[in-house]
N, C-alpha and C positions, 0 to 999 in steps of 0.2 A: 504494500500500500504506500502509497506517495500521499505528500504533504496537503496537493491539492485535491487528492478525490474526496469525493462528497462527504463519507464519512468519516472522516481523519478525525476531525474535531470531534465528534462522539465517542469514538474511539478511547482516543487518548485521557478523554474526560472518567472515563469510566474505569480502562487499567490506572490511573491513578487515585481514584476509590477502591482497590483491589490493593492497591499499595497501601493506602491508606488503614483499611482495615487490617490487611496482612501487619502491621507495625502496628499497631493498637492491639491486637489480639498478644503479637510478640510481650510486649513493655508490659502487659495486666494479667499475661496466664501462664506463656512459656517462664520468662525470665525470671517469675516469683518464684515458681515451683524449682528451677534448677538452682538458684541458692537457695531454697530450703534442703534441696536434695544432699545426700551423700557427696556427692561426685566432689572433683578436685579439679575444678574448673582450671584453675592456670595449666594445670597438665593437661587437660582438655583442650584447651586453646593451643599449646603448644604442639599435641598432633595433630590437628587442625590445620593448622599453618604449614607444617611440614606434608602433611598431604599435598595439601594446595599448590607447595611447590611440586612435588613431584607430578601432577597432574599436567601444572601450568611448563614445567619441563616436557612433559611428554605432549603436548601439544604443539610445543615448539615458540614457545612467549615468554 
């Protein structure tokens, strides 16, 4: 889809209520509950990251 067909503007108006919500749902249900959880987030994040490279390596970026 290009910038000028008819629907662009709907479009884009609506994946960013999908963001919108997706990030509100994030910050009030996921993100409470992983630090009440167990887990050891910093090490979390840390393979996390190093995934990401290895992925963003194998992609070639």
């Amino acid at each position: 889809m290009k910038a000028g067909d008819r629907l662009f503007d709907a479009k884009v108006i609506v994946l960013g209520e999908y963001i919108d919500h997706h990030v509100e749902e994030e910050e009030e249900e996921m993100f409470p509950e992983a630090r009440d959880s167990d887990l050891d987030l910093k090490a979390l994040g840390v393979q996390l990251a190093a995934r990401k490279a290895e992925l963003m390596a194998a992609a070639g970026k």
